[in-house]
C-alpha positions as CSV (number, residue, x, y, z in Angstrom):
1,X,128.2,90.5,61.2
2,X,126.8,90.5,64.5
3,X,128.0,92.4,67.5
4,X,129.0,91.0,70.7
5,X,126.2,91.6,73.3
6,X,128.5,94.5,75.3
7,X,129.0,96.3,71.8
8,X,124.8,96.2,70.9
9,X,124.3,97.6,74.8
10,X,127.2,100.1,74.2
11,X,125.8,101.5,71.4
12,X,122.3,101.7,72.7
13,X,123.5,103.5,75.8
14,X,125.0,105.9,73.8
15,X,121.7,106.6,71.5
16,X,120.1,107.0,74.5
17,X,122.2,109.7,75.9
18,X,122.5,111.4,73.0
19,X,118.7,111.9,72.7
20,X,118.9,113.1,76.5
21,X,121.4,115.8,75.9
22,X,119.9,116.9,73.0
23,X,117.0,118.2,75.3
24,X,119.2,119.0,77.8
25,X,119.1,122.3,80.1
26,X,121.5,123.9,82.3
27,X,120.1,125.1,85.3
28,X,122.4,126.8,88.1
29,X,122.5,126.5,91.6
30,X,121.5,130.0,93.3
31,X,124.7,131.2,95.4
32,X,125.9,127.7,95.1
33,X,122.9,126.4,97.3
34,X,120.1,123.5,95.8
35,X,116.8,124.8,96.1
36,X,113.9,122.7,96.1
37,X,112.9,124.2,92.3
38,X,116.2,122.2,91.0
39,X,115.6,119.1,92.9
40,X,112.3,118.9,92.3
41,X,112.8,118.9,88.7
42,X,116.2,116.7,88.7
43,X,116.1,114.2,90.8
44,X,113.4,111.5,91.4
45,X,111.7,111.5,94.7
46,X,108.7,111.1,96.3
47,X,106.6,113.7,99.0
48,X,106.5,113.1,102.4
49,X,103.2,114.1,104.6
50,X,105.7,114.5,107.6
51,X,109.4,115.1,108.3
52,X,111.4,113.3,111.1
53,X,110.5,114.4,114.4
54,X,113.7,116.7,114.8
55,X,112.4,118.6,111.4
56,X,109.9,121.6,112.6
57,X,106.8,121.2,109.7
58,X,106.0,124.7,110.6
59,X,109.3,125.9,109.0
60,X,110.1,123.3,107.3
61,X,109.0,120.1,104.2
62,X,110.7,116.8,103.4
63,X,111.0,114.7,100.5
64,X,112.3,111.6,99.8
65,X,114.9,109.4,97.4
66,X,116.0,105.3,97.5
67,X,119.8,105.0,96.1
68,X,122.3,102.7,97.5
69,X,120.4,100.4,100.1
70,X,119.5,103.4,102.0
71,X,116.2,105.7,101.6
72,X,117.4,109.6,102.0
73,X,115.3,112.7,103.3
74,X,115.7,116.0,102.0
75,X,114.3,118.9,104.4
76,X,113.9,122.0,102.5
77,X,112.8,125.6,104.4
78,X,109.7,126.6,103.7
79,X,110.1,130.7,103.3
80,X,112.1,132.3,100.6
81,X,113.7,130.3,97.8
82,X,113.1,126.8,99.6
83,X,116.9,126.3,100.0
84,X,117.9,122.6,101.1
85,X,118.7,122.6,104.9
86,X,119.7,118.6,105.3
87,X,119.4,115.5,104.2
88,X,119.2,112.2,106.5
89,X,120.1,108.9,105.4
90,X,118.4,105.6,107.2
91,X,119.8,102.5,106.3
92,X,116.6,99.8,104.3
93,X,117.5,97.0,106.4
94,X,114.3,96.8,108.2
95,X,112.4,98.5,105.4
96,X,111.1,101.9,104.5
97,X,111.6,104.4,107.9
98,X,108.5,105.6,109.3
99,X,107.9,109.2,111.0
């Protein structure tokens, strides 16, 4: 008997998730805030050598994610924990924003 295609994809999603959980970690989000350690290690992203020009580089480091049509900047502070300060959105319309 063979399995419709949705089933076969199904079941291979489901393998696949399983294998993830099973090496699975909690990690908490210090007085409910993300820090760069969590998003560093959960969320894909690439460095940036500079922030947006309204981001102070002396107090301040950006990184940066593509989801949704749009490419998003994180701005963490520098001192301390590295808590996340914003994040900026900028639609891909007219390609990757430059700083």
């Amino acid at each position: 008997m063979k399995l419709p295609l949705f089933h076969s994809l199904g079941l291979a999603a489901l393998i696949g998730v399983a294998a993830v959980a099973s090496h699975a970690e909690t990690v908490t989000a210090s007085e409910g805030r993300m820090t760069y350690d969590v998003f560093e290690h959960a969320i894909e992203h690439v460095d940036l050598a500079i922030c947006p020009a309204e981001f102070d580089m002396d107090k301040m480091f950006c990184r940066m994610t593509l989801a949704d049509d749009r490419a998003h900047v994180f701005v963490f502070d520098l001192d301390a924990d590295q808590p996340l300060l914003a994040v900026k959105s900028y639609d891909l319309d007219e390609g990757l924003p430059q700083f």
